[in-house]
C-alpha positions as CSV (number, residue, x, y, z in Angstrom):
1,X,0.0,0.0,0.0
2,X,1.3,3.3,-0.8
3,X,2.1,5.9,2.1
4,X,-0.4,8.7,0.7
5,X,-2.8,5.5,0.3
6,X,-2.3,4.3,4.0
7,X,-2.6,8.5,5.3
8,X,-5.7,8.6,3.2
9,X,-7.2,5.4,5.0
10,X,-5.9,6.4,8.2
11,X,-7.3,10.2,8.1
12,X,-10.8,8.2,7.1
13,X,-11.0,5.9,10.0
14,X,-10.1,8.8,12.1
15,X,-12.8,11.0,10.7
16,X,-15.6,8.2,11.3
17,X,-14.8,7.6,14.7
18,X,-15.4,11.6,15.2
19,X,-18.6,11.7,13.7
20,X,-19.7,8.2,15.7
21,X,-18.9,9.6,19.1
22,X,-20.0,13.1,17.4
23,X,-23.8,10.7,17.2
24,X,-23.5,8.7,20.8
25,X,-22.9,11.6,22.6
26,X,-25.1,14.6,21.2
27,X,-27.7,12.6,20.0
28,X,-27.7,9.3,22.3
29,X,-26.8,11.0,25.1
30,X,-24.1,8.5,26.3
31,X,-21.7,10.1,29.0
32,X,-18.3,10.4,27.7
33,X,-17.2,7.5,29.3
34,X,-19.8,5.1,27.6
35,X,-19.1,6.4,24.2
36,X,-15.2,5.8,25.2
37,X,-16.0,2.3,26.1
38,X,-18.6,1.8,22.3
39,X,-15.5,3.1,20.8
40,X,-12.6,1.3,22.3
41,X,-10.8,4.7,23.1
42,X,-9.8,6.0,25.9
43,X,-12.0,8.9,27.9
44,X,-9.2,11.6,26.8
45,X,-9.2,10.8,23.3
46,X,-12.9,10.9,23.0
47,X,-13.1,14.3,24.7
48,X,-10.4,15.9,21.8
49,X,-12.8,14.2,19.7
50,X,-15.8,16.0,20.6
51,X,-13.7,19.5,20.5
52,X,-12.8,18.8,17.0
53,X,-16.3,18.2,15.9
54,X,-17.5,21.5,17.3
55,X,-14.5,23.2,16.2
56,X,-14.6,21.9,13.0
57,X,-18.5,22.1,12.6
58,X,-19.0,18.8,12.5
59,X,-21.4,19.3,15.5
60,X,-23.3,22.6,15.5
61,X,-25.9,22.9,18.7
62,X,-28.4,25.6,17.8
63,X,-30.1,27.3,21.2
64,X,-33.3,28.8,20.3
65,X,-34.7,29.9,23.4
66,X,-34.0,33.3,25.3
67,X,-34.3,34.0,29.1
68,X,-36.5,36.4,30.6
69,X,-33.6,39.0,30.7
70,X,-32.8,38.3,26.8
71,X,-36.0,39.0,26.2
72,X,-36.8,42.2,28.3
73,X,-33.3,43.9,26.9
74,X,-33.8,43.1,23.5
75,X,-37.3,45.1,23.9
76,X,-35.6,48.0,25.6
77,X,-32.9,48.5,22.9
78,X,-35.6,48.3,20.0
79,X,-37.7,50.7,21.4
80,X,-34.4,52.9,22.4
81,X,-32.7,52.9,19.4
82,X,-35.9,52.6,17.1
83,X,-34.3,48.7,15.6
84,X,-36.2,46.4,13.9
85,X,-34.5,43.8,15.5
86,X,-32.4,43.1,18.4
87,X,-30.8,39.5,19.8
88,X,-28.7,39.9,23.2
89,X,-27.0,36.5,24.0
90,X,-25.9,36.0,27.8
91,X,-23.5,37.5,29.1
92,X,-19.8,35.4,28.7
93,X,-17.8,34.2,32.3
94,X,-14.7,35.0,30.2
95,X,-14.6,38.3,28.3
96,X,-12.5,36.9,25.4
97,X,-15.2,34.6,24.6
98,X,-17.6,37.8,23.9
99,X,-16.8,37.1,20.4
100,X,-17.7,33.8,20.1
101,X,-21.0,33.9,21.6
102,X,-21.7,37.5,19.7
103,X,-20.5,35.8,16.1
104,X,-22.3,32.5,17.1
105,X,-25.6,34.4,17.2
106,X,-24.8,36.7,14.3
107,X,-24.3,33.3,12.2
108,X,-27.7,31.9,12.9
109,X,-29.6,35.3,12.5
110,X,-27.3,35.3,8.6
111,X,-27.9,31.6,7.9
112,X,-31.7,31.6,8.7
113,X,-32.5,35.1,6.9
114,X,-30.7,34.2,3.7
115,X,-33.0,33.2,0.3
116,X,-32.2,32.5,-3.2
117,X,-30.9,35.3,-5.4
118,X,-29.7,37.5,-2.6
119,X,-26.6,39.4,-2.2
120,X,-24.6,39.5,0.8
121,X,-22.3,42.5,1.8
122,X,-19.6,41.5,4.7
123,X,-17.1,42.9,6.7
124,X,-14.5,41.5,8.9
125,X,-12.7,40.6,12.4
126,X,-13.1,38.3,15.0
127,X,-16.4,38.3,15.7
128,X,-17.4,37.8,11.9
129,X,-15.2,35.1,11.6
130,X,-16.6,33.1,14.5
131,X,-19.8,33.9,12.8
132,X,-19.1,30.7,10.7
133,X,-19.6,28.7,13.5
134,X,-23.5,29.8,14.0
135,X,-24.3,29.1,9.9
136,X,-25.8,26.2,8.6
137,X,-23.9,25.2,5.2
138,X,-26.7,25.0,2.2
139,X,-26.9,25.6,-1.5
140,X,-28.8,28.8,-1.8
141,X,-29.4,29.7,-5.7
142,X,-28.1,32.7,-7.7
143,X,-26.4,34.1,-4.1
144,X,-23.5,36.3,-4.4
145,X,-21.2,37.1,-1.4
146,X,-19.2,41.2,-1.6
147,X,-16.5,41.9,0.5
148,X,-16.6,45.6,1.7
149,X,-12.6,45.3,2.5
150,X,-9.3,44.9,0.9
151,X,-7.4,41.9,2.1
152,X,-3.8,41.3,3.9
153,X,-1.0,40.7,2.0
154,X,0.1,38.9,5.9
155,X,-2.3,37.7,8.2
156,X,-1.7,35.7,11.1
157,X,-5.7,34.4,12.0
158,X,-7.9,37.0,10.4
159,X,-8.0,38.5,6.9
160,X,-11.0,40.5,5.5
161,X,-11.3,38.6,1.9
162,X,-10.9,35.0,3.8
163,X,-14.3,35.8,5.5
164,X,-16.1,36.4,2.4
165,X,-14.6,33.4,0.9
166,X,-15.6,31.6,3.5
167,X,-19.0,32.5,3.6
168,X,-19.9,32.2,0.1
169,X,-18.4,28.7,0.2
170,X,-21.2,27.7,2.5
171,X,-24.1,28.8,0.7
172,X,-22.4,27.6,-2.7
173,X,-22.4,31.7,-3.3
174,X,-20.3,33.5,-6.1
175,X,-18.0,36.1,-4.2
176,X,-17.0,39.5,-4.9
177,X,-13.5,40.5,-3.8
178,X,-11.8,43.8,-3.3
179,X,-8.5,42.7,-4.6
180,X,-6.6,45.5,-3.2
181,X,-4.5,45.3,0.3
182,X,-7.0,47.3,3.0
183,X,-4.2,49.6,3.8
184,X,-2.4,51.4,1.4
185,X,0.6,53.9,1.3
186,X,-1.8,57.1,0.3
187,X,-4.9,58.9,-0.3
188,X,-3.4,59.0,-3.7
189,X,-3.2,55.7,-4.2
190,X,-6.2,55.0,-2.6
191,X,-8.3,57.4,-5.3
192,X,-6.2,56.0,-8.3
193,X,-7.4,52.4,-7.0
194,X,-10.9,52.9,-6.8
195,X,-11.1,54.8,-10.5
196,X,-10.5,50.6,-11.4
197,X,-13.2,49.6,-13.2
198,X,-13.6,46.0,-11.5
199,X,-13.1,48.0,-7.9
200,X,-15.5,50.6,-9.0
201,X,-18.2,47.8,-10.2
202,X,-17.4,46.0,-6.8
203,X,-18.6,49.0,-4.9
204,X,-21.5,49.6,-7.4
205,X,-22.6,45.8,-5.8
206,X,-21.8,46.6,-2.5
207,X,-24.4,49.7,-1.9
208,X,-26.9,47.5,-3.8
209,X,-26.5,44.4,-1.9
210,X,-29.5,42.9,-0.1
211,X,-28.0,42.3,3.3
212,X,-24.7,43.8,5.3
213,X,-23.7,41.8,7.8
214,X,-20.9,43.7,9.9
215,X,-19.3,43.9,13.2
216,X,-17.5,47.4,14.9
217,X,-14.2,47.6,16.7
218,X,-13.3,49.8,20.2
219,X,-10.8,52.1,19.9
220,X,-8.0,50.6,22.1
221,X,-4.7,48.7,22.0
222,X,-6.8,45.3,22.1
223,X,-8.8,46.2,19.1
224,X,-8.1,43.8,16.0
225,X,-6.5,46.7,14.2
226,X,-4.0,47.0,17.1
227,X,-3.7,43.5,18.3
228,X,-2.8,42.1,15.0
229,X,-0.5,44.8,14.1
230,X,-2.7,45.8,11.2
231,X,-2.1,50.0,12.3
232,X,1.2,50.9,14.7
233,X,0.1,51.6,18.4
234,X,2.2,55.3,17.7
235,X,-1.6,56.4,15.9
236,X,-3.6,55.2,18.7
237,X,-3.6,58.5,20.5
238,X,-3.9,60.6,17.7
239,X,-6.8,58.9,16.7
240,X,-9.0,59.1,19.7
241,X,-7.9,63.0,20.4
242,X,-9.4,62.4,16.2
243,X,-12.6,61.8,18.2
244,X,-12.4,58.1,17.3
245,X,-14.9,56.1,19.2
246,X,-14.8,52.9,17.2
247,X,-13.8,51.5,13.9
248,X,-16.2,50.2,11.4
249,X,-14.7,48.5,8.1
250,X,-11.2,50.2,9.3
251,X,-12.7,53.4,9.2
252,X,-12.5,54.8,12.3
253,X,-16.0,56.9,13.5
254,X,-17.1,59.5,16.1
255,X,-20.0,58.8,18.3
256,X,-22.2,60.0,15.7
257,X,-21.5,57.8,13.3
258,X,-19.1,60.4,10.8
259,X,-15.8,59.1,9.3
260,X,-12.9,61.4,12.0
261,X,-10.3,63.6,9.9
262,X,-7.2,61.0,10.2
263,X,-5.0,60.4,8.0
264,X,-5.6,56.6,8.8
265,X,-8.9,57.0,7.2
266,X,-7.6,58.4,4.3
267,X,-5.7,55.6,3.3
268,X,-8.5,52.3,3.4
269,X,-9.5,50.3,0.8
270,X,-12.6,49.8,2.1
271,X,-16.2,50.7,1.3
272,X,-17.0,53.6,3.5
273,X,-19.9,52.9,6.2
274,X,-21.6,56.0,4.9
275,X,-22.0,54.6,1.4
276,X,-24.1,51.9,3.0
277,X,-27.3,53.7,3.1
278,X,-29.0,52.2,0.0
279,X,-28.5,48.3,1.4
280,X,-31.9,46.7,2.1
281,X,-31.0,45.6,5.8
282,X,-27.6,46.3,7.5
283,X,-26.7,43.9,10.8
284,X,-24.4,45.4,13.6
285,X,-22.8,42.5,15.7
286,X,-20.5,43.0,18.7
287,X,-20.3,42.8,22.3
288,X,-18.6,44.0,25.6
289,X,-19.8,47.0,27.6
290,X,-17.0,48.7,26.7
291,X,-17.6,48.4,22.6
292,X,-20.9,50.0,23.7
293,X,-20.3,53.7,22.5
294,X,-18.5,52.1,19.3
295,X,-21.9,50.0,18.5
296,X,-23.8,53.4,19.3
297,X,-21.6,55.0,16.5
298,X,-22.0,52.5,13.8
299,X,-25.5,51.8,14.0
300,X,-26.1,55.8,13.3
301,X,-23.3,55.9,10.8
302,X,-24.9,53.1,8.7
303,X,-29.0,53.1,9.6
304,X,-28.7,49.4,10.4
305,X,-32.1,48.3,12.0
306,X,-30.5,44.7,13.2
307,X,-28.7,44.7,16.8
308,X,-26.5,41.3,17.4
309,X,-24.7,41.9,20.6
310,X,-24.5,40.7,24.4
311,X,-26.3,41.5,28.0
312,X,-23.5,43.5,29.5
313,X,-23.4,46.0,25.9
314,X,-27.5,46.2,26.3
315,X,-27.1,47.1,29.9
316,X,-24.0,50.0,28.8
317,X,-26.5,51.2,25.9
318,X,-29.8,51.5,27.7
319,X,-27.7,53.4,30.2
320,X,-25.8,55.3,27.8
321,X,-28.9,56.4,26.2
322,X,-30.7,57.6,28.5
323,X,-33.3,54.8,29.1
324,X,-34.2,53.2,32.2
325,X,-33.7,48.6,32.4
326,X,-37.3,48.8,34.8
């Protein structure tokens, strides 16, 4: 037998022992040590297992119910901020799983509200990119997927076309990529870009897409643009004295919503959040009190009517705005 042969044979049997204790466990309901014993593996084994199969999406649980808290907050922000629709999941014991939870929801809202012929505009970051893990993979007909960013010409875990990609590869989509990096050296270049053509008939798509699913950055050194290295930490302070509140598709926004005066902002290849206005329905997802005043920003710099976001950002809104939680 050759060696690619036996690996081939080998990565098979591996993958049918994942979705059998993927079946005993979430669907049987055997303990962890029963399916161990079905399986002839030992405990630990079948517990990385079960990881891979969520992380991989072999398994994808789906929670449709909302507590009473869910509920009453997701009222209060509609009725505060005049949205059509508003999902707060639970609070997270670990803030750095905000994201997952956040993107988790903003997958199912995506995956459920998606039809044939429609057209898709995304964004980026973390949250978005967890978003994958809410989605239920399908072949929707004549779908197209737009990026609203350029891409990275190094990325160490997130990069604005792979989300796009991504997405449209679930629904069987066609996708639309900007095919220039995000950030480039100058406003210069950044106007010769977008007199392209193909960029110029990507952004036509964009403004006319059905859907915009995006999510909003805090201003701060733990912010994706920061964390990854995407923008130097020397033009942090610069850009909130700017006014900066939050950054939506790398542009960086006051608290009502307008593109700041920043050099930064003059240099993205990236559809501006203010050409959004003609999109059928546009999504804000994000979480964490503390993103609060950035969601604020982007959901009057855009006119979405969709609110994806978490209990401890509801409770910073309601209070930030003025209205009380009784």
């Amino acid at each position: 037998m050759e060696a690619d042969e036996r690996w081939a044979n080998g990565h098979e049997l591996v993958a049918d022992a994942k979705v059998r204790a993927a079946w005993l466990y979430y669907v049987e309901g055997l303990t962890q040590e029963q399916v161990a014993d079905a399986l002839g593996l030992s405990r630990i084994k079948v517990i990385r297992m079960l990881a891979a199969a969520r992380a991989e999406g072999v398994v994808r649980i789906r929670i449709d119910a909302r507590s009473a808290t869910q509920v009453g907050l997701e009222r209060r922000i509609a009725r505060a901020l005049a949205l059509e629709e508003v999902i707060v999941v639970p609070t997270a014991r670990d803030a750095a799983s905000i994201p997952t939870l956040v993107g988790y929801a903003a997958g199912v809202w995506l995956s459920d509200m998606l039809k044939d012929q429609m057209s898709l505009a995304v964004g980026w970051g973390q949250t978005l990119s967890l978003a994958l893990r809410g989605m239920q993979p399908r072949q929707i007909e004549a779908m197209s997927v737009v990026s609203l960013l350029g891409g990275l010409t190094h990325s160490r875990s997130i990069n604005p076309s792979a989300v796009a990609r991504r997405v449209a590869d679930m629904f069987g989509a066609d996708c639309f990529q900007l095919t220039a990096p995000v950030f480039v050296s100058s406003a210069e270049m950044r106007a010769a870009l977008w007199q392209e053509p193909t960029l110029r008939e990507l952004l036509d798509r964009a403004k006319a897409a059905d859907v915009a699913l995006l999510s909003v950055g805090n201003v701060g050194r733990d912010s994706t643009l920061f964390r990854e290295g995407l923008l130097p930490e020397s033009d942090l302070t610069s850009i909130q004295m700017a006014g900066a509140v939050g950054d939506l598709l790398c542009h960086f926004i006051d608290a009502e919503g307008k593109v700041v005066d920043h050099p930064v902002n003059h240099r993205i290849m990236a559809v501006n959040p203010l050409e959004l206005s003609g999109i059928g329905l546009v999504a804000i997802a994000g979480g964490g009190a503390k993103k609060a005043p950035a969601l604020l920003a982007a959901l009057r710099a855009t006119g979405a009517k969709v609110l994806i976001t978490d209990e401890s950002a509801a409770d910073a809104l309601l209070a930030g705005t003025g209205k009380s939680l009784d």
